[in-house]
C-alpha positions, 0 to 999 in steps of 0.5 A: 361239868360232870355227869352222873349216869345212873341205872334205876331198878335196885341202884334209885328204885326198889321196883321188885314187887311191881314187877313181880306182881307183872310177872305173876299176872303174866304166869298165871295168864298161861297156867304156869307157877308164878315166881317168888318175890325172891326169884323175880329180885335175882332176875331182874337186871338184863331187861323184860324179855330176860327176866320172862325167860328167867320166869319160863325156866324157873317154872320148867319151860322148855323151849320159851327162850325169846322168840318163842310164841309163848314167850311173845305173847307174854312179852306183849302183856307183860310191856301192856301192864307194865307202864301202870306197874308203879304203887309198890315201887319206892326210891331207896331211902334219902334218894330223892334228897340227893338226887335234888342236891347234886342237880342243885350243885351242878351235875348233869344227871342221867338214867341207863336203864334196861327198864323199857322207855315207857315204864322208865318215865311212868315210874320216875313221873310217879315218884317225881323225879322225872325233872332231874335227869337230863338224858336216858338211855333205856332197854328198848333203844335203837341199842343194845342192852347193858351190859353193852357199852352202847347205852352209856355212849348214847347219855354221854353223847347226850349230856356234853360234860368232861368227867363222868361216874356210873352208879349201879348195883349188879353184875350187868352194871359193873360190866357195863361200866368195865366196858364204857371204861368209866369209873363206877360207884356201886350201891350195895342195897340192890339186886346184886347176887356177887360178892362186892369185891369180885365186882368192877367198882372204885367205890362202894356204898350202902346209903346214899348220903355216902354219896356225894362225897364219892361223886365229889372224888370220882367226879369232881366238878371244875371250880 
């Protein structure tokens, strides 16, 4: 059996205007500039609390690193109005399609995301693909963040099969896949700032119909 672990915002899901419309709900609360759709697209990735951080700098907060007051207590609105953040967000084209044929073919599915455990359920609920994964490691376990290998080791433990691929698009996903010494496929359509070749992957697409026959080589299924 082989599992395919996958991160979920810009590698299945397009969520970057959900979570810019919570970013800017936030900001404004506390009488600060709210960030572009551009901006919240390149900060999203390391989790909630880094891309509150990444807002604070771009608006020229000082001193609103984590544990701040301020930063808190946007952190605490933030997770509030997140879990219901999921009419603007998308899956890439032809993801829910693929994602129904590998399951059907017999792979273990898994989502590994820094996306916190609450939202990470709502949003697949929303879209319907909730029943297809078969573990999740998520950005507010008892774990460390990508792009420590942690949360790679917390689905593999889960999903008990002999072979297994990372999908991502960013620089956080090919470190994670670099340090959990897994093969990677990164899809090219997401939120990465990097050029493709300066990044850890075997393989490299940018429609998911490319898809299977990539899992097919990297992550054979026994006959």
């Amino acid at each position: 059996m082989s599992g395919l672990i996958f991160d979920l915002d810009g590698t299945l899901i397009d969520a970057s205007r959900d979570i810019h419309a919570c970013a800017v709900e936030v900001m404004t609360a506390e009488g600060l500039a709210p960030p572009t759709l551009d901006a919240v697209r390149g900060f999203i990735g390391g989790g909630v609390a880094l891309l509150l951080t990444r807002c604070l700098a771009a608006a020229g907060v000082k001193d609103a690193a984590e544990g701040t007051a301020m930063h808190s207590r946007m952190l605490a609105h933030f997770r509030r109005i997140y879990p219901e953040a999921v009419s603007r967000t998308d899956p890439y084209p032809h993801v829910p399609e693929v994602l129904e044929t590998l399951k059907a073919d017999g792979y273990r599915l898994a989502i590994c995301t820094n996306k916190p455990q609450v939202p990470t359920h709502a949003v697949l609920r929303h879209l319907g693909l909730e029943r297809l994964f078969d573990a999740f490691a998520y950005g507010d376990g008892d774990y460390p963040r990508k792009p420590d290998p942690a949360p790679v080791r917390h689905v593999v433990d889960q999903l008990a099969a002999r072979r297994f691929l990372y999908i991502g698009d960013s620089e956080v996903d090919a470190a994670t896949a670099e340090a959990a010494k897994l093969p990677m496929a990164l899809f090219t359509e997401g939120f990465r700032a990097a050029p493709v070749e300066d990044l850890y992957h075997d393989a490299a697409f940018d429609d998911y119909r490319q898809f299977p026959a990539i899992a097919a080589r990297l992550a054979p299924r026994p006959e």
